[in-house]
C-alpha positions in Angstrom: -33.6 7.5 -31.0 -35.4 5.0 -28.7 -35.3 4.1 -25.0 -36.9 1.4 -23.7 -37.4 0.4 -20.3 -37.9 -3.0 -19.2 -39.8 -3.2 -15.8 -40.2 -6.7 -13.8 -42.9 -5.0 -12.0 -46.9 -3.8 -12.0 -46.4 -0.3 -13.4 -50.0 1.8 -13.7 -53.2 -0.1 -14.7 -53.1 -1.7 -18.7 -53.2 -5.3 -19.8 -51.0 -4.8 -22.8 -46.9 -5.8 -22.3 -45.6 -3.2 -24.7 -46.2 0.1 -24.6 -45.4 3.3 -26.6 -45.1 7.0 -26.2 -43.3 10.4 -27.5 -42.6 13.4 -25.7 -44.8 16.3 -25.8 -43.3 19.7 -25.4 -46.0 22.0 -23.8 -45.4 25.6 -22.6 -45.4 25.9 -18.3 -47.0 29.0 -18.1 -49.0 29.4 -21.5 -49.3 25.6 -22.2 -48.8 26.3 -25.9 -47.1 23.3 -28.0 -43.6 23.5 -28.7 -43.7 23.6 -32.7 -40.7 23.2 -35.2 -39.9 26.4 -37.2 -40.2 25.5 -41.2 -36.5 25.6 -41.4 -35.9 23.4 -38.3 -38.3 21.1 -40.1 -36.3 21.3 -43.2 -32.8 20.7 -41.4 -34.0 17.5 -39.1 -36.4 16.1 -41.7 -39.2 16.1 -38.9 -42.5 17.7 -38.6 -43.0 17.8 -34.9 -40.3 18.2 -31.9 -41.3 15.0 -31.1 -39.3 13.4 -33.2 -36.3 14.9 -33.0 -36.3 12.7 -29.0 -37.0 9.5 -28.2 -39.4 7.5 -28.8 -40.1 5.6 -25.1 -40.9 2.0 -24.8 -42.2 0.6 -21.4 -42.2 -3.2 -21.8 -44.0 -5.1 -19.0 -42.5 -8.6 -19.2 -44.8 -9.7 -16.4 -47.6 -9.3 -18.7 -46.6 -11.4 -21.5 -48.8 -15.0 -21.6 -48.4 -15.4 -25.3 -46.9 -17.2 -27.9 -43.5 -15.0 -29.4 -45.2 -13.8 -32.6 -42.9 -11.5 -33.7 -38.8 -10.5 -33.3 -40.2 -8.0 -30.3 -42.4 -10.9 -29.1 -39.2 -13.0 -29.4 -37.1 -10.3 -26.9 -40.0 -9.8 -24.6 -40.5 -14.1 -24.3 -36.7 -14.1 -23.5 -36.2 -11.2 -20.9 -39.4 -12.7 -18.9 -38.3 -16.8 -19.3 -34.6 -16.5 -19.9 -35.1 -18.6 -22.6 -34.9 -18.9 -26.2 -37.5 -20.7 -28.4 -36.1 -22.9 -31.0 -36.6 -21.3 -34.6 -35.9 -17.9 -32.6 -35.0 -15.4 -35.3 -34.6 -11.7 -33.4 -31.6 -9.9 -34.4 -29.0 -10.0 -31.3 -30.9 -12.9 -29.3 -28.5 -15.2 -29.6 -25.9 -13.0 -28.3 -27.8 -12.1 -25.3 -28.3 -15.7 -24.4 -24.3 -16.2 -24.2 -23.6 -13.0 -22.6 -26.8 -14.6 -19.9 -25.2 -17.4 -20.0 -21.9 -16.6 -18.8 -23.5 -14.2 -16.0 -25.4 -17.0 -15.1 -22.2 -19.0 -13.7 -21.1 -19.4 -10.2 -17.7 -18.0 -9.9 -15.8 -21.2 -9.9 -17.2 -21.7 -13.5 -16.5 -18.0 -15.0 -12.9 -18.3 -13.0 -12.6 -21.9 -15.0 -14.5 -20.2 -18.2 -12.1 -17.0 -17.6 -9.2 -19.3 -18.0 -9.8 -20.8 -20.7 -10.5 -18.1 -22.8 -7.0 -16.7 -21.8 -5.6 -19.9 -22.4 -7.5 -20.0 -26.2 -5.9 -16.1 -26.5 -2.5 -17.5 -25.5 -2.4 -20.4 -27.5 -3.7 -18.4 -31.1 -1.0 -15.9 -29.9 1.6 -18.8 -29.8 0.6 -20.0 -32.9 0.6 -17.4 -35.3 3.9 -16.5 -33.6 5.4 -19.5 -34.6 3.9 -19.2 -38.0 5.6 -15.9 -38.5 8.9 -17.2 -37.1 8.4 -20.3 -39.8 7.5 -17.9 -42.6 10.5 -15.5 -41.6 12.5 -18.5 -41.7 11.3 -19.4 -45.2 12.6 -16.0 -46.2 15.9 -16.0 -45.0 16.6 -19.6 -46.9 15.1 -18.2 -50.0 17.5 -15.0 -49.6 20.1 -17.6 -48.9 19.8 -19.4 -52.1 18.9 -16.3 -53.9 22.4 -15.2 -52.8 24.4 -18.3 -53.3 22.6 -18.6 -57.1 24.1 -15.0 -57.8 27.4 -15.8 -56.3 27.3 -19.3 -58.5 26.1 -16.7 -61.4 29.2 -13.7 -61.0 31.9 -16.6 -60.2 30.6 -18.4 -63.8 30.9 -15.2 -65.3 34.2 -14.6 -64.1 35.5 -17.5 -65.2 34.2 -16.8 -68.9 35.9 -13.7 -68.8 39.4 -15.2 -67.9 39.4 -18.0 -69.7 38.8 -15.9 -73.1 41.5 -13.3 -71.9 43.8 -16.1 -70.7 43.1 -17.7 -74.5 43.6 -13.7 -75.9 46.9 -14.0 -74.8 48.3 -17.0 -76.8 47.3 -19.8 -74.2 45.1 -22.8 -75.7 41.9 -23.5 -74.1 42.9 -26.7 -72.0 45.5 -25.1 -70.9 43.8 -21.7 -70.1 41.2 -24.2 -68.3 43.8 -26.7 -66.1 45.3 -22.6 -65.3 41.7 -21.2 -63.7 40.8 -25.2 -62.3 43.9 -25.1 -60.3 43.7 -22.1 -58.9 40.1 -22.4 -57.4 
């Protein structure tokens, strides 16, 4: 676990911009150290009670003069110009610099920038609507035809089994056929 704490602000005397620290766990009365049993070290994988908390980070942005060396260089550089250097590559960054961005606007822009984004929800929920309706729509013609093949299928098969009964009972087969043709 880490916290870090980003002050805008001359906080105690060092010359440094990032700074690091653990907590130490000291008696009040004996000032003995707060030690980790050998099965508490076992069960949190940890050798001190240290770190089993947070780690602390103080970072003085107000102190940074450099060039961004590094991804933490990067954030620092960033939180103290409210910029991004090109070739940037600190994870999250770019994300931070939209989400500044859009803080950033006066309130006629985010109401403008609020209303489009609804507008862009809207319009994706219109369309995939209307592709559902068209797909739905595809389905019920191909039920349709499904159904009209099968009736096309049981009304030739019908007709087969007439016409050979119709012939089974003495008729010839023009005649069994002008029979079942005229009474379609």
């Amino acid at each position: 676990m880490i916290s870090v704490n980003i002050v805008y602000f001359d906080l105690g005397h060092g010359k440094d911009y990032v700074y690091a620290g653990q907590t130490e766990f000291r008696g009040v009365h004996g000032n003995d150290r707060l030690e980790l049993s050998t099965d508490q070290r076992q069960l949190f994988t940890a050798e001190t009670v240290a770190e089993i908390f947070p780690q602390f980070y103080i970072l003085k942005v107000n102190n940074f003069n450099a060039v961004a060396k590094n991804g933490l260089d990067e954030w620092v550089q960033f939180l103290k110009t409210g910029t991004i250097a090109s070739g940037c590559q600190a994870r999250g960054l770019r994300e931070a610099q939209s989400a500044l961005d859009l803080l950033k606007l006066s309130v006629a822009e985010r109401a403008a920038y609020d209303a489009y984004i609804k507008q862009q929800r809207i319009d994706a929920g219109v369309a995939e609507s209307t592709l559902l309706r068209a797909e739905q729509a595809e389905h019920e013609r191909d039920d349709e035809r499904r159904q009209k093949e099968e009736e096309r299928r049981q009304k030739e098969l019908l007709m087969k089994k007439a016409m050979a009964a119709l012939i089974a009972s003495g008729l010839d087969e023009r005649t069994a056929r002008n029979l079942l043709e005229s009474s379609e």
